[in-house]
MIKOL-425725 format. One record per residue (C-alpha): residue in three letters; x, y, z. Coordinates in steps of 0.1 Angstrom, whole numbers, plus 5000, padded with zeros to 4 digits. Example, Ala and Ser with C-alpha at 12.3 -4.5 7.8 and 13.67 -1.06 7.14 Angstrom:
% residues 2
   residu      u      v      w
      ALA   5123   4955   5078
      SER   5137   4989   5071
END
This chain:
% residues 218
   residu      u      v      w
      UNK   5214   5051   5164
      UNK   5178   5064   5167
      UNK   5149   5037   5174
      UNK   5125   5030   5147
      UNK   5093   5035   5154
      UNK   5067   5010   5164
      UNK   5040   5008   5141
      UNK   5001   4991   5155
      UNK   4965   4994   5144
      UNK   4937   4974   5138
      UNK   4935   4940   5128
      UNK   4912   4914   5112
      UNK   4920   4879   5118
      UNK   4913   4851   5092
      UNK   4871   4845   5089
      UNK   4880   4807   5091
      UNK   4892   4809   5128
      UNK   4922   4794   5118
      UNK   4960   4800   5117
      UNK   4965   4830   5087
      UNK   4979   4810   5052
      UNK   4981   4848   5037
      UNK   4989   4887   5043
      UNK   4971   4916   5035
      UNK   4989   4947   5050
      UNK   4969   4978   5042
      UNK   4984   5016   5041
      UNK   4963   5043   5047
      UNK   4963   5078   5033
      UNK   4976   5113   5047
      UNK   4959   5126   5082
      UNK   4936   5093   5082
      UNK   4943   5059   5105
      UNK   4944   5021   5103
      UNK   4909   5024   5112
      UNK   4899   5039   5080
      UNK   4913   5018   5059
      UNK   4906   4982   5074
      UNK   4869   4990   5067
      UNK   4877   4977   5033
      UNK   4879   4947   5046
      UNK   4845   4935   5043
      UNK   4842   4940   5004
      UNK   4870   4909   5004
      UNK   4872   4891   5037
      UNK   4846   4865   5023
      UNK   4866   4854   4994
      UNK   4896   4850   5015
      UNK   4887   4833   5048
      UNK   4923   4824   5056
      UNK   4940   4857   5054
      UNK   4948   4878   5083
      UNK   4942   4919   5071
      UNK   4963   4948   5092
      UNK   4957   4980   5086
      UNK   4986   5002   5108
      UNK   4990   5038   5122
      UNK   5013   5058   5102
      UNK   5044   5065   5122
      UNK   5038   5105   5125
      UNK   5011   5119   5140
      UNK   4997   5147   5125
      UNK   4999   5180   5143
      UNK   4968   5196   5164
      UNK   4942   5168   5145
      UNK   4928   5140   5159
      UNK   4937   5104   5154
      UNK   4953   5116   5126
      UNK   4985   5103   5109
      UNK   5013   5110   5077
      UNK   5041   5082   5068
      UNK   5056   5117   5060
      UNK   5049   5153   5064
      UNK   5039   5172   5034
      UNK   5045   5211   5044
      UNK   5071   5203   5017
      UNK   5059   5194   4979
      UNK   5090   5194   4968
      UNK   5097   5159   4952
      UNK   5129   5156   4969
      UNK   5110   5163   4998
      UNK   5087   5133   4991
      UNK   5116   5110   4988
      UNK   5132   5120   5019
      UNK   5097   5111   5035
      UNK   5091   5081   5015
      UNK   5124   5065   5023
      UNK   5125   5072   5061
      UNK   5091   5058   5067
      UNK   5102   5026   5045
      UNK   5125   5014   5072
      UNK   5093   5018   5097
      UNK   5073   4997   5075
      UNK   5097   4972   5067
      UNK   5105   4967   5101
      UNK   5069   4961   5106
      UNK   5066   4941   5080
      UNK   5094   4913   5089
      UNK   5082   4912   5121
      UNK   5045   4903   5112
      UNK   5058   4879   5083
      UNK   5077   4861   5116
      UNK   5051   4863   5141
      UNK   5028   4841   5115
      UNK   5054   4820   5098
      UNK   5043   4835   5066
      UNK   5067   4843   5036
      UNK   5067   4872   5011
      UNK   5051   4853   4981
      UNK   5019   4851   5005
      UNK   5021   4889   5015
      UNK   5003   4919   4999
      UNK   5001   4953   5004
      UNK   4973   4973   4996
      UNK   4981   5013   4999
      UNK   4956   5041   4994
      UNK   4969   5075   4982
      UNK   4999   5084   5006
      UNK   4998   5048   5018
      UNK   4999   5038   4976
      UNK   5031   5057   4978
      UNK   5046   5036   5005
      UNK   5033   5005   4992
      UNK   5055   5013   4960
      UNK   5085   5027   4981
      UNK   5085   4993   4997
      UNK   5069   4968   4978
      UNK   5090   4969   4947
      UNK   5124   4967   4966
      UNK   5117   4941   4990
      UNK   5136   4907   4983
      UNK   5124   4880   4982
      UNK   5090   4895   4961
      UNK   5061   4902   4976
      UNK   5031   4888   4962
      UNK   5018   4917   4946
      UNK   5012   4958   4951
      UNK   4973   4972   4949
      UNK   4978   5010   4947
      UNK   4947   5035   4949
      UNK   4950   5071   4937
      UNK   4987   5077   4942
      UNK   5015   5086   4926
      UNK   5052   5066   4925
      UNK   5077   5089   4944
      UNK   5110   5076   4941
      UNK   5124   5051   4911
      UNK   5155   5056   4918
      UNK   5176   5018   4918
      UNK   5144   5000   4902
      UNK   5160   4996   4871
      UNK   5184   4969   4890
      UNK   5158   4957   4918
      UNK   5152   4920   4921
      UNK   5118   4920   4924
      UNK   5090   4923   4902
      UNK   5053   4916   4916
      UNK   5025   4923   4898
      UNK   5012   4962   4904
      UNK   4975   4971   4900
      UNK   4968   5010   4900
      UNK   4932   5023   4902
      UNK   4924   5063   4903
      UNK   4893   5086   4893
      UNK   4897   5105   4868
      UNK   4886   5136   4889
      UNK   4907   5132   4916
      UNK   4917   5172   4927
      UNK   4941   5157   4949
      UNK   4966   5133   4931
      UNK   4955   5139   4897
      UNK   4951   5107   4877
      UNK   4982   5116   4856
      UNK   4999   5102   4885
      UNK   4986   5068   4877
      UNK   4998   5070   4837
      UNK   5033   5090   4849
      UNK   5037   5055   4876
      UNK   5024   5029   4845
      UNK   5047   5041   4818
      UNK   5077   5041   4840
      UNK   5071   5014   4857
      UNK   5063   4995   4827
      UNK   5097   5006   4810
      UNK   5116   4998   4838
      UNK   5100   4959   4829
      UNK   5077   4958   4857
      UNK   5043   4940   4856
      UNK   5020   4965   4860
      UNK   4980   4969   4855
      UNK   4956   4999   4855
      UNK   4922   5013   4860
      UNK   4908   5044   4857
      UNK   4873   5055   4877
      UNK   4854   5077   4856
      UNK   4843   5109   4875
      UNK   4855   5098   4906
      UNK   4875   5117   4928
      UNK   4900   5111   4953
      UNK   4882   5081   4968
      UNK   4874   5041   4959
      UNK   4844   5031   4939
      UNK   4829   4999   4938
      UNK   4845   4985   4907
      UNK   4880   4998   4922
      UNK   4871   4975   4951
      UNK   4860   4947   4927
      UNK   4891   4949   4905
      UNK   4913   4953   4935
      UNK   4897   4919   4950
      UNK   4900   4900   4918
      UNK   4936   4914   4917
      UNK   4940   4901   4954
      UNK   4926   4869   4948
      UNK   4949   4861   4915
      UNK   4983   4871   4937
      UNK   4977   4853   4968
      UNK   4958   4826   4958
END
C-alpha cells in the first residue's frame, strides 16, 4: 500500500493570539504554491481574528520550475484524465485535512476551504463529499471535475463561485456548467461573475468571498 503524501505550507495563526475557534484551508492553483495563495489572507484576517488560515503545497511538484506545484498533472485534458487526478489528490487532502481538524480540536461545521482555479477543483472534489459537512466551499475561476455520486452525497454546504468573464484559461462557462449542475443535483450554490477580468481575483471577488466566509463560519 503506497504512502500518501505529506502535504505543508504556510500558515497564518489566529490575529487574536489565541487558540483557532475556525478553519480556513486555502488551495492554490496549477504550477503556483501555498505561498501565493495565503497572501489573500490580509483582505480577511481582520474580520476573523480567531481563525487559523493554511495555505498547503500541492502534492506534485511541477517538473523543471521552481517552487512550483499541480494537485494533478495536466499533459492530459482529457476529462477522464482530470478525474483520475482530482480523485488521487483527494485522499492527500483529506488526509491533511483530518489531521489539522485533530491537531486544533476543530470540527467540520467550523472548516472552510477556499480553492483558486485547480485548487477550486479540489475544493469541490473534496468539499462536497466530506461527512460530516464542511462549512462551506469558496471556489475562484474553476470548473467542477467529477459529479459522479453527488446525487446521493450527504452533504450539502453552501458553494460560492466567482470567475471573470475573460478568463482565457478556465473560461467562465465553467462557472455556469458547475451552478446549473450543482444546483440540480439540490445543492446550495451562489455565483459571481467579474466583468473583464481574467483568470485572476478582483476586489469585489475578495469582498464577496469574505462576506461569504464570514456568513459560513460565523
Amino acid at each position: 500500500m503506497s504512502t500518501l503524501p505529506t502535504l505543508n505550507g504556510p500558515v497564518q495563526p489566529p490575529a487574536s493570539g489565541g487558540p483557532p475557534k475556525s478553519l480556513v484551508i486555502l488551495l492554490h492553483g496549477y504550477g503556483s504554491n501555498g505561498a501565493d495563495l495565503i497572501g489573500l489572507v490580509p483582505h480577511w484576517q481582520h474580520a476573523f481574528p480567531d481563525t487559523l488560515f493554511i495555505s498547503p503545497n500541492a502534492p506534485q511538484i511541477l517538473p523543471g520550475m521552481f517552487d512550483a506545484y499541480q494537485w494533478w498533472p495536466i499533459t492530459n485534458m482529457d476529462a477522464q484524465a482530470r478525474i483520475n487526478g482530482a480523485r488521487e489528490a483527494a485522499l492527500a487532502l483529506n488526509a491533511f485535512i483530518d489531521e489539522q481538524l485533530a491537531k486544533y480540536g476543530l470540527s467540520e461545521d467550523k472548516l472552510a476551504l477556499v480553492g483558486f482555479s485547480q485548487g477550486t477543483m479540489m475544493a469541490l472534489q473534496v468539499g462536497l463529499r466530506r461527512t460530516p459537512q464542511v462549512a462551506g466551499i469558496l471556489g475562484y475561476s474553476g470548473m467542477l471535475v467529477d459529479d459522479t455520486g453527488l446525487d446521493i452525497a450527504k452533504a450539502n454546504p453552501p458553494i460560492l463561485l466567482v470567475h471573470g468573464d475573460a478568463d482565457p484559461m478556465v473560461p467562465v462557462a465553467a462557472l455556469h456548467t458547475a451552478g446549473v449542475t450543482l444546483q440540480g443535483l439540490g445543492f446550495q450554490v451562489g455565483g459571481h461573475v467579474s466583468p473583464g477580468l481574467g483568470h485572476s481575483i478582483d476586489m469585489d471577488g475578495l469582498q464577496m468571498g469574505g462576506n461569504f466566509l464570514h456568513k459560513v463560519l460565523g
